[in-house]
PDBQT receptor file of N, H, CA, C and O in Angstrom, charges set to zero:
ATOM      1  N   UNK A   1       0.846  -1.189   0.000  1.00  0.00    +0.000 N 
ATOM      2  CA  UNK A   1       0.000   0.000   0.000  1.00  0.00    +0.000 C 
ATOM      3  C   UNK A   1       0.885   1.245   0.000  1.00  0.00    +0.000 C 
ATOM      4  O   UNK A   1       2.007   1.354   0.496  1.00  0.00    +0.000 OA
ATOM      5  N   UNK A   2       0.120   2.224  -0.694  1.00  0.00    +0.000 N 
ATOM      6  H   UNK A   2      -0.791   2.136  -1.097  1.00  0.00    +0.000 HD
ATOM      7  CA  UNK A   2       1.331   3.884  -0.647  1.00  0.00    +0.000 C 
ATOM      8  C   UNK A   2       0.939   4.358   0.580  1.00  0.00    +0.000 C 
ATOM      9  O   UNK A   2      -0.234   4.444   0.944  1.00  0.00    +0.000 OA
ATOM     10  N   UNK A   3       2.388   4.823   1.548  1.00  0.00    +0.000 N 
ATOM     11  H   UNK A   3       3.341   4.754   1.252  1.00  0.00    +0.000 HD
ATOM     12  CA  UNK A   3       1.880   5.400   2.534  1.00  0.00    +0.000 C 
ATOM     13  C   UNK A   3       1.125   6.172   2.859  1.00  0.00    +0.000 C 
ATOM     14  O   UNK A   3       0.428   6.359   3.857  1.00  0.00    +0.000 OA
ATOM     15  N   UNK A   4       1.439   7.067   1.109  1.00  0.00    +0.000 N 
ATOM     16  H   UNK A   4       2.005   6.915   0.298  1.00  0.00    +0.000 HD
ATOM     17  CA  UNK A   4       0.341   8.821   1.357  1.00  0.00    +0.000 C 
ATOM     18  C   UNK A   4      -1.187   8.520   1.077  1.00  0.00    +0.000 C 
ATOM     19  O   UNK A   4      -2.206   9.143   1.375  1.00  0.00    +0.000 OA
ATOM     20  N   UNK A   5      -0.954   7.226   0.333  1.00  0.00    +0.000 N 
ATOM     21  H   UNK A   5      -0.127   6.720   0.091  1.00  0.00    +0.000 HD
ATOM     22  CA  UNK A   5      -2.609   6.790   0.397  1.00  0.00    +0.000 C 
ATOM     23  C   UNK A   5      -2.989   6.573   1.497  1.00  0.00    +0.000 C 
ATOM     24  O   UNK A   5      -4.080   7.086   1.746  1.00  0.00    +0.000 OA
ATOM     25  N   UNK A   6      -2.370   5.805   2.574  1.00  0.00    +0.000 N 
ATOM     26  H   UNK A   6      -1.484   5.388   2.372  1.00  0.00    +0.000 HD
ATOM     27  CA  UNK A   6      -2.706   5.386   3.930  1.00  0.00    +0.000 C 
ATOM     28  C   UNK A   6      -2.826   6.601   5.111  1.00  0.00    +0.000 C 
ATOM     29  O   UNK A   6      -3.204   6.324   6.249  1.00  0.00    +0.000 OA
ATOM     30  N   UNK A   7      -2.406   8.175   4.646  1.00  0.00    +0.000 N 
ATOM     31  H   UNK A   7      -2.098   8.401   3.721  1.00  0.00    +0.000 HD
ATOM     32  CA  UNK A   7      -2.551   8.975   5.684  1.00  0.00    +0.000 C 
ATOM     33  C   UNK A   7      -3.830   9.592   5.186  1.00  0.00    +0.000 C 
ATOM     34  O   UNK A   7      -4.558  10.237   5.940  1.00  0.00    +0.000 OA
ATOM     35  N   UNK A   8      -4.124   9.375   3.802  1.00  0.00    +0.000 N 
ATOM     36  H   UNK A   8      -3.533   8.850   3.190  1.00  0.00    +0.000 HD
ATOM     37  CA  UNK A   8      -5.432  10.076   3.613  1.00  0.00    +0.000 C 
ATOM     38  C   UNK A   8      -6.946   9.251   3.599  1.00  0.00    +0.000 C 
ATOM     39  O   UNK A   8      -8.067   9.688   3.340  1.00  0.00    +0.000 OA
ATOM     40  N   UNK A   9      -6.539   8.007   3.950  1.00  0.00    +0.000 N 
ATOM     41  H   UNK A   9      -5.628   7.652   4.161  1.00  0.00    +0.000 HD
ATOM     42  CA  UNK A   9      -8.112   7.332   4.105  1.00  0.00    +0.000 C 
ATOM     43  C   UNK A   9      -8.444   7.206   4.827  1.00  0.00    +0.000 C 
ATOM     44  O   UNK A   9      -7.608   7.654   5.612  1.00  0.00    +0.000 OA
ATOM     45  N   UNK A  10      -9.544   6.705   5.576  1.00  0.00    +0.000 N 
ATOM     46  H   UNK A  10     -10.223   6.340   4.939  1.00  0.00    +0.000 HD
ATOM     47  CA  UNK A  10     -10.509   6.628   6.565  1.00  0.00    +0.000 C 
ATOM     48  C   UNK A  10     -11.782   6.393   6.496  1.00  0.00    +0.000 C 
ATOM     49  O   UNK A  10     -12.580   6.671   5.601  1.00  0.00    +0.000 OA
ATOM     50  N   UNK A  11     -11.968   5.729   7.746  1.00  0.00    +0.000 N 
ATOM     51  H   UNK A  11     -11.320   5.503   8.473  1.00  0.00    +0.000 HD
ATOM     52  CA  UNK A  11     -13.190   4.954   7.610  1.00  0.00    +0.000 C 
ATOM     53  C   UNK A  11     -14.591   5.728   7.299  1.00  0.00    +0.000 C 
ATOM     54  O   UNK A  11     -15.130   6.656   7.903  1.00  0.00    +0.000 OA
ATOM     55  N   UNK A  12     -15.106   4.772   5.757  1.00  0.00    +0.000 N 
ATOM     56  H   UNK A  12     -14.668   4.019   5.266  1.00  0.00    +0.000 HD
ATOM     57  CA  UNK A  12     -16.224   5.635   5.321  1.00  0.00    +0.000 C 
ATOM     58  C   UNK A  12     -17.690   5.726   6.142  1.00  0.00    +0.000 C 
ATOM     59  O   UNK A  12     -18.643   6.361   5.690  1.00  0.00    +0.000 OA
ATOM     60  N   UNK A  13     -17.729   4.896   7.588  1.00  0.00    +0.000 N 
ATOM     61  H   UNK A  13     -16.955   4.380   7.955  1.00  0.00    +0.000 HD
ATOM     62  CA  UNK A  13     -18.601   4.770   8.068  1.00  0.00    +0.000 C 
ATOM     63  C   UNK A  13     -18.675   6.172   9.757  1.00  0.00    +0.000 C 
ATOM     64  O   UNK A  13     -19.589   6.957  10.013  1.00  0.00    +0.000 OA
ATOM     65  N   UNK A  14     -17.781   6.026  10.282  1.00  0.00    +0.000 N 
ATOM     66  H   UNK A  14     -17.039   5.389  10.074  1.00  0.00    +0.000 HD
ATOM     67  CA  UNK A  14     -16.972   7.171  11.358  1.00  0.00    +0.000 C 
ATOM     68  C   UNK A  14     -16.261   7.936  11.068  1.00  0.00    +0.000 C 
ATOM     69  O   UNK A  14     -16.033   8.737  11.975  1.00  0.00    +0.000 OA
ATOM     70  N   UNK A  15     -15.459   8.200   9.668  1.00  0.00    +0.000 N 
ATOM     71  H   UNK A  15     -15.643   7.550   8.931  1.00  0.00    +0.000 HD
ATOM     72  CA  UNK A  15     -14.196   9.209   8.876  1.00  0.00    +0.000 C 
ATOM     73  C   UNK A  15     -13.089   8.961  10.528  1.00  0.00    +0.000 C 
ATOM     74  O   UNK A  15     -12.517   9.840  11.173  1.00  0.00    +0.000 OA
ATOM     75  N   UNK A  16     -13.114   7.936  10.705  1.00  0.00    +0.000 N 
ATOM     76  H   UNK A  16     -13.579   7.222  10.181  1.00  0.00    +0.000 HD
ATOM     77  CA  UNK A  16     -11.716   7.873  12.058  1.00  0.00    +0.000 C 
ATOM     78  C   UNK A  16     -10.482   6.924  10.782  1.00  0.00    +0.000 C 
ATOM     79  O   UNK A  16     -10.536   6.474   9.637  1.00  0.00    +0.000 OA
ATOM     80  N   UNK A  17      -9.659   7.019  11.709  1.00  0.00    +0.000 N 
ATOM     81  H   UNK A  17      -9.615   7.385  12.639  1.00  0.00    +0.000 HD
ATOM     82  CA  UNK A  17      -8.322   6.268  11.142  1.00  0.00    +0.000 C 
ATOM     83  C   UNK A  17      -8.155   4.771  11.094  1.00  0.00    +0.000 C 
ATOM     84  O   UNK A  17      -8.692   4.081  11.960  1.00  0.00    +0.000 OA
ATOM     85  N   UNK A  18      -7.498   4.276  10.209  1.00  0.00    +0.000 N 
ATOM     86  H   UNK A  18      -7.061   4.836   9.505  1.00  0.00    +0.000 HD
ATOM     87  CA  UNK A  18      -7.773   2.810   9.765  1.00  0.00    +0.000 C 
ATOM     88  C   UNK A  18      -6.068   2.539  10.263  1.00  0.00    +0.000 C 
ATOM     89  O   UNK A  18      -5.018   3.179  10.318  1.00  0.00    +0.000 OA
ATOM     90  N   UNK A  19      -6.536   1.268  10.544  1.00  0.00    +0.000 N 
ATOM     91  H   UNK A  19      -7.389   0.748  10.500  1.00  0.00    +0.000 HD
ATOM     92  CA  UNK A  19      -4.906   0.555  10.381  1.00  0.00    +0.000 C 
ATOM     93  C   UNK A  19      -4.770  -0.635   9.552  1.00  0.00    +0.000 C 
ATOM     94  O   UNK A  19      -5.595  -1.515   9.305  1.00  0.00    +0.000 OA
ATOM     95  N   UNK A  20      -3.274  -0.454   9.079  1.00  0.00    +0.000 N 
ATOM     96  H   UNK A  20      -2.604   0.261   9.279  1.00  0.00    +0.000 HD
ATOM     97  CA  UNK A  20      -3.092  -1.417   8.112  1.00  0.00    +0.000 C 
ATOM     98  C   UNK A  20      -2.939  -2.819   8.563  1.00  0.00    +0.000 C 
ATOM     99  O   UNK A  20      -2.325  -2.978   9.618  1.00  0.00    +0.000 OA
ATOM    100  N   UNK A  21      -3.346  -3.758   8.007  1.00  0.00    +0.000 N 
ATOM    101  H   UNK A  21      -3.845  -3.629   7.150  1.00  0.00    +0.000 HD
ATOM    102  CA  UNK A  21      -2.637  -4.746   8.689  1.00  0.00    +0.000 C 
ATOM    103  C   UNK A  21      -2.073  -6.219   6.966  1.00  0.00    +0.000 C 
ATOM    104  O   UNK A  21      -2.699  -7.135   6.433  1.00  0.00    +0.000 OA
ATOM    105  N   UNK A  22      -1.073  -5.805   6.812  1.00  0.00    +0.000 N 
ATOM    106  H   UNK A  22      -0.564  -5.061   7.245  1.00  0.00    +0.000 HD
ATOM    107  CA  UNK A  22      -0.229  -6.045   5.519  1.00  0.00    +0.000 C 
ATOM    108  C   UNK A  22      -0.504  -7.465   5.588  1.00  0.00    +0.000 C 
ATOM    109  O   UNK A  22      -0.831  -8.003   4.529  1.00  0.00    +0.000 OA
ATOM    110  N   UNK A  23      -0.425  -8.256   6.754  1.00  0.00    +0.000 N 
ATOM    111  H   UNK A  23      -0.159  -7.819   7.614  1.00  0.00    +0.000 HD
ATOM    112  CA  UNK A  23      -0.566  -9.814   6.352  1.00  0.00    +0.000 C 
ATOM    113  C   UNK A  23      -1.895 -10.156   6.054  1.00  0.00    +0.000 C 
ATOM    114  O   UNK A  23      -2.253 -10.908   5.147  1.00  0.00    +0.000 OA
ATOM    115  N   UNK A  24      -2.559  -9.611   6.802  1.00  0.00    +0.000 N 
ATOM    116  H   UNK A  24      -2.268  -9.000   7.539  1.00  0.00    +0.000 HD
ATOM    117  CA  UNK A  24      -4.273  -9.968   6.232  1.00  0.00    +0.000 C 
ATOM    118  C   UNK A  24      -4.677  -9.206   5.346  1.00  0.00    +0.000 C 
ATOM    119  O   UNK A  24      -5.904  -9.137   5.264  1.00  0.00    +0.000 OA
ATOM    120  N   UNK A  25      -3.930  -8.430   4.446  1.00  0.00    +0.000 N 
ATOM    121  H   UNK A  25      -2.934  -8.487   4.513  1.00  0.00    +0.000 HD
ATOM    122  CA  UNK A  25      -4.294  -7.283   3.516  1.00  0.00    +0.000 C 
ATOM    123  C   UNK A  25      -5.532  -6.456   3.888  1.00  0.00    +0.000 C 
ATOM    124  O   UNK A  25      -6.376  -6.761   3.046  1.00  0.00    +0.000 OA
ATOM    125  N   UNK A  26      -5.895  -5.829   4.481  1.00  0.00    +0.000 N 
ATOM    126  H   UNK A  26      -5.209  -5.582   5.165  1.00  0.00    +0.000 HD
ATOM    127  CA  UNK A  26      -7.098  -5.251   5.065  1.00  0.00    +0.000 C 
ATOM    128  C   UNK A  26      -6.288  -3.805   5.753  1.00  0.00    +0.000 C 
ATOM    129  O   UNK A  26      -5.194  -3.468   6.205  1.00  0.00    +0.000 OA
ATOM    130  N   UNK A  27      -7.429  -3.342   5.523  1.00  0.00    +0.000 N 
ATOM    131  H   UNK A  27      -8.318  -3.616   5.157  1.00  0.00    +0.000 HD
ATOM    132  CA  UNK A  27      -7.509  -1.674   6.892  1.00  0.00    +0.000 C 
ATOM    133  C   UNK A  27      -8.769  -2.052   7.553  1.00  0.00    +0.000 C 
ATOM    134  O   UNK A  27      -9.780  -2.572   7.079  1.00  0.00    +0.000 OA
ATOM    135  N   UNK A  28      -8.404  -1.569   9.101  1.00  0.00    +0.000 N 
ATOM    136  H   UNK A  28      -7.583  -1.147   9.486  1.00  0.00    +0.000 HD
ATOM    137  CA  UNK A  28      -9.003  -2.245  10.220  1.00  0.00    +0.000 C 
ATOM    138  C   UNK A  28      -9.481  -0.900  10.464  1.00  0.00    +0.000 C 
ATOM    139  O   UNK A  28      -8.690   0.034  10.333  1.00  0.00    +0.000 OA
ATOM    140  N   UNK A  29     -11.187  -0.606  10.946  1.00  0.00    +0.000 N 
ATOM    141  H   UNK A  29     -11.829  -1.365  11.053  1.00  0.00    +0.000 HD
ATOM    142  CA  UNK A  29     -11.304   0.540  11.747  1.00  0.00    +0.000 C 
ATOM    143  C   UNK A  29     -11.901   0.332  13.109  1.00  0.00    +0.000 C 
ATOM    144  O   UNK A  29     -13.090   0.142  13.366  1.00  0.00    +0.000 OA
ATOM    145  N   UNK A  30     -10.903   0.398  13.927  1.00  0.00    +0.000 N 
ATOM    146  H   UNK A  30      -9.938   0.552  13.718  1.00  0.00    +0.000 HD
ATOM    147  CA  UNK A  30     -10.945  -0.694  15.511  1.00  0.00    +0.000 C 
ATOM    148  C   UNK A  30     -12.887   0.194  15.954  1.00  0.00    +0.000 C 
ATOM    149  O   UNK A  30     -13.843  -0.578  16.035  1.00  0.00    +0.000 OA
ATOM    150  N   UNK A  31     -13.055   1.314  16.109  1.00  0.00    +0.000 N 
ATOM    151  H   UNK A  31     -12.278   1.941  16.043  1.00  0.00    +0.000 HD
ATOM    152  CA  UNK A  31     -13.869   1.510  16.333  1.00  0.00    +0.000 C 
ATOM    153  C   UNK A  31     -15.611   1.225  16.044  1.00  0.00    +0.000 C 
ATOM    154  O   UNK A  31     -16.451   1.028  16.922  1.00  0.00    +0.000 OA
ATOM    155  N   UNK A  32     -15.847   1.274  14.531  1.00  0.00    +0.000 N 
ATOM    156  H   UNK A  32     -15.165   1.434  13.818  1.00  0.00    +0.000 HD
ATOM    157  CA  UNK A  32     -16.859   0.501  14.097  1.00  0.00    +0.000 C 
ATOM    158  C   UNK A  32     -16.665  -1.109  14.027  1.00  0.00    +0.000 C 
ATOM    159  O   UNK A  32     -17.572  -1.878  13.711  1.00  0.00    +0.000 OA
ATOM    160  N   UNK A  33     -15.533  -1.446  14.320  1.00  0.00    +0.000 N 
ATOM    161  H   UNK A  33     -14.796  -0.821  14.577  1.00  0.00    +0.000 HD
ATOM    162  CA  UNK A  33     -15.054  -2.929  14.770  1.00  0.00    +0.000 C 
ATOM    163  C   UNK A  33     -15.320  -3.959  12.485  1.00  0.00    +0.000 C 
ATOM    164  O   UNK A  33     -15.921  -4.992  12.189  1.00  0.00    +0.000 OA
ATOM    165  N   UNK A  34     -14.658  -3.117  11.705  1.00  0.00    +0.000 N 
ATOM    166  H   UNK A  34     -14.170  -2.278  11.945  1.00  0.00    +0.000 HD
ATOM    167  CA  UNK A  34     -14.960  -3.263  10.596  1.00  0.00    +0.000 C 
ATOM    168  C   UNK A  34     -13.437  -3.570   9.616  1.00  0.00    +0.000 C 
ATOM    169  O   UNK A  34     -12.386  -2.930   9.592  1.00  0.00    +0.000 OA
ATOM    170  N   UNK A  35     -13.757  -4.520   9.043  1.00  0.00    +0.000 N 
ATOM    171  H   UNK A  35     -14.611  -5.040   9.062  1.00  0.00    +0.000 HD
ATOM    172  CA  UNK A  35     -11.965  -4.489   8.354  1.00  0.00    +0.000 C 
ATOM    173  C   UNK A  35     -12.550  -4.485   6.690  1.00  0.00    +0.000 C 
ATOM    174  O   UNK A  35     -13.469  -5.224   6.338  1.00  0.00    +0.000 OA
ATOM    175  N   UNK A  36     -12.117  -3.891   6.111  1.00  0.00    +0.000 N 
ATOM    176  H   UNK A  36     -11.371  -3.291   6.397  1.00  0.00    +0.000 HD
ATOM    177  CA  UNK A  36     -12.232  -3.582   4.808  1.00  0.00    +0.000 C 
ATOM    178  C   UNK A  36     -10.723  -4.253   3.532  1.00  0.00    +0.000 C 
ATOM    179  O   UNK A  36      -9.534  -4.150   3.833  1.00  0.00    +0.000 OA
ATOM    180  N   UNK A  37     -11.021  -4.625   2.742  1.00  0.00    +0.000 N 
ATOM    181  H   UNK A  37     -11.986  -4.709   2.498  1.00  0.00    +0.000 HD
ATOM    182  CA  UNK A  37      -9.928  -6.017   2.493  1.00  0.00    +0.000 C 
ATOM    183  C   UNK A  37      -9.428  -5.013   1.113  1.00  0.00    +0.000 C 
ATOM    184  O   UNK A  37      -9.826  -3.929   0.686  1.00  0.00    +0.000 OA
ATOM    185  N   UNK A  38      -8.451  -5.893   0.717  1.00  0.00    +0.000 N 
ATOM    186  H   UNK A  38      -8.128  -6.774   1.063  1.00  0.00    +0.000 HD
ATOM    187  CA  UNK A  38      -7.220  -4.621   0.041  1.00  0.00    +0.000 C 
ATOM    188  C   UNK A  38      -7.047  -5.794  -1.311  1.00  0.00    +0.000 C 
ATOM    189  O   UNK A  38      -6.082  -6.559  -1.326  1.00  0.00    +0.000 OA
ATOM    190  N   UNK A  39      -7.857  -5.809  -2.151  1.00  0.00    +0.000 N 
ATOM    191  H   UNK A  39      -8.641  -5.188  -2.139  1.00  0.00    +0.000 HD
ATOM    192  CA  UNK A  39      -7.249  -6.956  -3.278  1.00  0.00    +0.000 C 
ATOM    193  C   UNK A  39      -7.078  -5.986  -4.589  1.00  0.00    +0.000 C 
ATOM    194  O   UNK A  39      -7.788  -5.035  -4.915  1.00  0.00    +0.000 OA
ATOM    195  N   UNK A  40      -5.985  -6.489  -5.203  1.00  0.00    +0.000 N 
ATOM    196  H   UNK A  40      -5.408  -7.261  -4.938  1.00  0.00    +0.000 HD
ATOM    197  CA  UNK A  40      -5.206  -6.071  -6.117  1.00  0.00    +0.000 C 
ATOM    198  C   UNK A  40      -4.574  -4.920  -5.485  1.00  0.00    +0.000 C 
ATOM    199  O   UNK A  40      -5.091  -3.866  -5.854  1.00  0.00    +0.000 OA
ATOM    200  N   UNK A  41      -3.579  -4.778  -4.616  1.00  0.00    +0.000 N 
ATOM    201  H   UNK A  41      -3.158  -5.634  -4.317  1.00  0.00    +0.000 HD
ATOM    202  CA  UNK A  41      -3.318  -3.449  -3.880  1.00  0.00    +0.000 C 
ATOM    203  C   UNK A  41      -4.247  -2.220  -4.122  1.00  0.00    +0.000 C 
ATOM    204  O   UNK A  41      -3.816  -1.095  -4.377  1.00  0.00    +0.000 OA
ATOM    205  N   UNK A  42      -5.909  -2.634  -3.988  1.00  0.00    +0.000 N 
ATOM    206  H   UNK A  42      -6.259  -3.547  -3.780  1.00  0.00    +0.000 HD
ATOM    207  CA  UNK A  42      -7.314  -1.756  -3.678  1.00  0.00    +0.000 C 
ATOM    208  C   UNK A  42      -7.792  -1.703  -2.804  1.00  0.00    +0.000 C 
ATOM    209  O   UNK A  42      -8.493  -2.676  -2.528  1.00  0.00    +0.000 OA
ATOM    210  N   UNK A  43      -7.729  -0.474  -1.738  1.00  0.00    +0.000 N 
ATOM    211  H   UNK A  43      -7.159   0.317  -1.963  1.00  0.00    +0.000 HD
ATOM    212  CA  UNK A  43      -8.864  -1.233  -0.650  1.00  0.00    +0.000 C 
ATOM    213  C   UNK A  43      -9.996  -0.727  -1.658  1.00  0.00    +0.000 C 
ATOM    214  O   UNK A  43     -10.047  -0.044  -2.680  1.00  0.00    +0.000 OA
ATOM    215  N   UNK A  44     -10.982  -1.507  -0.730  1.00  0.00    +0.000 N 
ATOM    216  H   UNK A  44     -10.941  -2.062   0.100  1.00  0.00    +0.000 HD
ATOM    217  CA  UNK A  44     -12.386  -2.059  -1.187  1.00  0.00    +0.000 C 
ATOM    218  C   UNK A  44     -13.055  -0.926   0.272  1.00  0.00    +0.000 C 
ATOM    219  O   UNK A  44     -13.079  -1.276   1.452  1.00  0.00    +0.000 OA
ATOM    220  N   UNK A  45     -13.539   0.449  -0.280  1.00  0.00    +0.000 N 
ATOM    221  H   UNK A  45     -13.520   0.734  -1.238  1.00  0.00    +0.000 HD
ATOM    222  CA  UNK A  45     -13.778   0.509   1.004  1.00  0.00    +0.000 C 
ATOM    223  C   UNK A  45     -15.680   1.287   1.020  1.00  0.00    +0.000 C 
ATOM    224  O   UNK A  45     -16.203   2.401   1.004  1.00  0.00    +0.000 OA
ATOM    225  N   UNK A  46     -16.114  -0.204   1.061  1.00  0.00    +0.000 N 
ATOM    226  H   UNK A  46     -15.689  -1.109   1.073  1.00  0.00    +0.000 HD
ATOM    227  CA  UNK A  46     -17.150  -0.466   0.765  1.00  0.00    +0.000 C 
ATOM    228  C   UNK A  46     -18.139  -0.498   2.455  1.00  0.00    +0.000 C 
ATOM    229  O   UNK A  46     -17.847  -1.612   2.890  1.00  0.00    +0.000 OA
ATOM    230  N   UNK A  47     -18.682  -0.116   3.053  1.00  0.00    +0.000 N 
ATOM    231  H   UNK A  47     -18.919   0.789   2.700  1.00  0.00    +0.000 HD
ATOM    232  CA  UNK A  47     -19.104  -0.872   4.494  1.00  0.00    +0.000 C 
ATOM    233  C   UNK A  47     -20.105  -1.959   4.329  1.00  0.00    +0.000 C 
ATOM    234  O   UNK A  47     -20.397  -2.688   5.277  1.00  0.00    +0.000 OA
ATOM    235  N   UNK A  48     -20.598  -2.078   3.240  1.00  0.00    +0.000 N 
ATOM    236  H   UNK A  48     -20.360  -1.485   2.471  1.00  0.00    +0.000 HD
ATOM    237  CA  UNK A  48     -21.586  -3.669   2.453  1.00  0.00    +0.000 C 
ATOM    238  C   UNK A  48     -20.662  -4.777   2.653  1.00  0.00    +0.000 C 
ATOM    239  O   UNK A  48     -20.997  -5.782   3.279  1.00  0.00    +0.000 OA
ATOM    240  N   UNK A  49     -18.864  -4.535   1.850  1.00  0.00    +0.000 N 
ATOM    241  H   UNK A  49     -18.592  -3.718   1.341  1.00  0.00    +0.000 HD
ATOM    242  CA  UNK A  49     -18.394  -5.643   1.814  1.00  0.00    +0.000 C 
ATOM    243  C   UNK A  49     -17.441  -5.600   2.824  1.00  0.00    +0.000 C 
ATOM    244  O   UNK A  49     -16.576  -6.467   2.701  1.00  0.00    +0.000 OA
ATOM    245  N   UNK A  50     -17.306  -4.740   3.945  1.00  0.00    +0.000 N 
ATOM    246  H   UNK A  50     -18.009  -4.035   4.044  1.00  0.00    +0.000 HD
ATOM    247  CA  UNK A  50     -16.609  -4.761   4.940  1.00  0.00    +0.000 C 
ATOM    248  C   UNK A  50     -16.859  -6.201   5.806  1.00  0.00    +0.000 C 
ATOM    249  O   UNK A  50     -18.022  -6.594   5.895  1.00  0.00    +0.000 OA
ATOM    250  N   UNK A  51     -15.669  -7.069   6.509  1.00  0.00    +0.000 N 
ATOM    251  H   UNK A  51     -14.724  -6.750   6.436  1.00  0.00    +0.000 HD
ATOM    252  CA  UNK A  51     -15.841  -7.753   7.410  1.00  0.00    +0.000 C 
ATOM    253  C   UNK A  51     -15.911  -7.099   8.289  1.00  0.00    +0.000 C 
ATOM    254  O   UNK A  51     -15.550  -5.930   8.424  1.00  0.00    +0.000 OA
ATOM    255  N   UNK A  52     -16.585  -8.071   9.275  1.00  0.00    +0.000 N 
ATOM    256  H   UNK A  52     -16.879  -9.021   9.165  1.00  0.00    +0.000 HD
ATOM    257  CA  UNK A  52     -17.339  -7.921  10.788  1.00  0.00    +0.000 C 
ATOM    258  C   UNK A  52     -16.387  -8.305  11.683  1.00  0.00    +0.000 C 
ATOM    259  O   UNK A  52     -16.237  -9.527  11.644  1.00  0.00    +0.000 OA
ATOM    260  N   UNK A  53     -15.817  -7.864  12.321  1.00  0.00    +0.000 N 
ATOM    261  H   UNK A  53     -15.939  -6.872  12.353  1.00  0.00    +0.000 HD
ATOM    262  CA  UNK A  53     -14.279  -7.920  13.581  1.00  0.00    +0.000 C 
ATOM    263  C   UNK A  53     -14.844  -8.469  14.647  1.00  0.00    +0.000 C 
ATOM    264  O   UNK A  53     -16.031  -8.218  14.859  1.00  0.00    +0.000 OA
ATOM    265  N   UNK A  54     -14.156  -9.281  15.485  1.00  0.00    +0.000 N 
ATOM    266  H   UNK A  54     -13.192  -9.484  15.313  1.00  0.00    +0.000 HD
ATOM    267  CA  UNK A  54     -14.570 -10.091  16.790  1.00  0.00    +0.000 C 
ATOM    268  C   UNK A  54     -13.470  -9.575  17.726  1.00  0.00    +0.000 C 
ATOM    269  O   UNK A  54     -12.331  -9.188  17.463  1.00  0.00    +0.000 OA
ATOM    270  N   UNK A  55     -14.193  -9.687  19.019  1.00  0.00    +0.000 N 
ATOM    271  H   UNK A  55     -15.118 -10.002  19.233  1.00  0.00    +0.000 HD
ATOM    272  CA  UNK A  55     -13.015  -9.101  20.073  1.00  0.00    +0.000 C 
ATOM    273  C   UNK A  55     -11.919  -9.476  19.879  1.00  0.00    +0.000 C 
ATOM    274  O   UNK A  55     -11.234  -8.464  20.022  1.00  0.00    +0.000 OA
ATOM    275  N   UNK A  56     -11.092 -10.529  19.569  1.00  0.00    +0.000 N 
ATOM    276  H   UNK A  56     -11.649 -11.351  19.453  1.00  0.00    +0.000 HD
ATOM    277  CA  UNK A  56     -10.386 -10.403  19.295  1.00  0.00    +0.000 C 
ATOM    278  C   UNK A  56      -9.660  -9.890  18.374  1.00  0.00    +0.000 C 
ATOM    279  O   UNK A  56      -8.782  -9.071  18.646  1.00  0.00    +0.000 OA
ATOM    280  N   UNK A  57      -9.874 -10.229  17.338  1.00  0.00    +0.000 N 
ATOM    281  H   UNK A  57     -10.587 -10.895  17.117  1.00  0.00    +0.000 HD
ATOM    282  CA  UNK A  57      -9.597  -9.199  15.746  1.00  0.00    +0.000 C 
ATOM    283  C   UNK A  57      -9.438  -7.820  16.100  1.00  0.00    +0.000 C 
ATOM    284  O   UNK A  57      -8.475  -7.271  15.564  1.00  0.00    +0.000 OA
ATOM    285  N   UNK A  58     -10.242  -7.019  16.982  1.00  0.00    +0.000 N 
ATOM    286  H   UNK A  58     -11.024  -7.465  17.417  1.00  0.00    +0.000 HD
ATOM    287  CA  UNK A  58     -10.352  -5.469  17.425  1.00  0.00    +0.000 C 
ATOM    288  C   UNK A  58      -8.617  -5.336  17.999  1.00  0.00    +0.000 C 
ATOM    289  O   UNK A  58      -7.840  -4.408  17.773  1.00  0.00    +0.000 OA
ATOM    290  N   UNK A  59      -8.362  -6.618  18.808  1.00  0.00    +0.000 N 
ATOM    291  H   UNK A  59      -8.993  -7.372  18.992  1.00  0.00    +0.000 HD
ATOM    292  CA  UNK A  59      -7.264  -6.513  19.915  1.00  0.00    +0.000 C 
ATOM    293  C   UNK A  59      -5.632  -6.287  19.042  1.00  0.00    +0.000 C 
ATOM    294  O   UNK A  59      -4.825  -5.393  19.299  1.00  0.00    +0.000 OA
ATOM    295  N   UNK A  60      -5.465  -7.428  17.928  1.00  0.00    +0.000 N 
ATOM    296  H   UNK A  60      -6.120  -8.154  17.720  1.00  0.00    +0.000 HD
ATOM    297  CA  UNK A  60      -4.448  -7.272  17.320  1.00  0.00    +0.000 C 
ATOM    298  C   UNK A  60      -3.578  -6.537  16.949  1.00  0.00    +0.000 C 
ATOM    299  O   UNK A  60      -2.657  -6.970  16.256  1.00  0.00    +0.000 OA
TER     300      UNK A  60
């Protein structure tokens, strides 16, 4: 992912800050508890096709 892409996105559901997380290809937005998945170096930042985060997943 480009970093300067990564300081300017955010979550389309709260506009809060996402984190990357490179092995699961996804940006995580710990707060709406939502991970949004990154295929073809795209995030997808959809909140329809967003996964649903479990306490743990939030914790990582």
């Amino acid at each position: 992912m480009d970093p300067k892409l990564l300081e300017i996105l955010v979550c389309p559901v709260c506009k809060g800050p996402l984190d990357y997380r490179k092995a699961d290809k996804e940006l995580v937005c710990r707060p709406c508890r939502l991970a949004y998945a990154i295929r073809d170096g795209i995030p997808v930042m959809l909140a329809d096709e967003a996964r649903t985060l479990t306490a743990e997943d939030v914790q990582q």
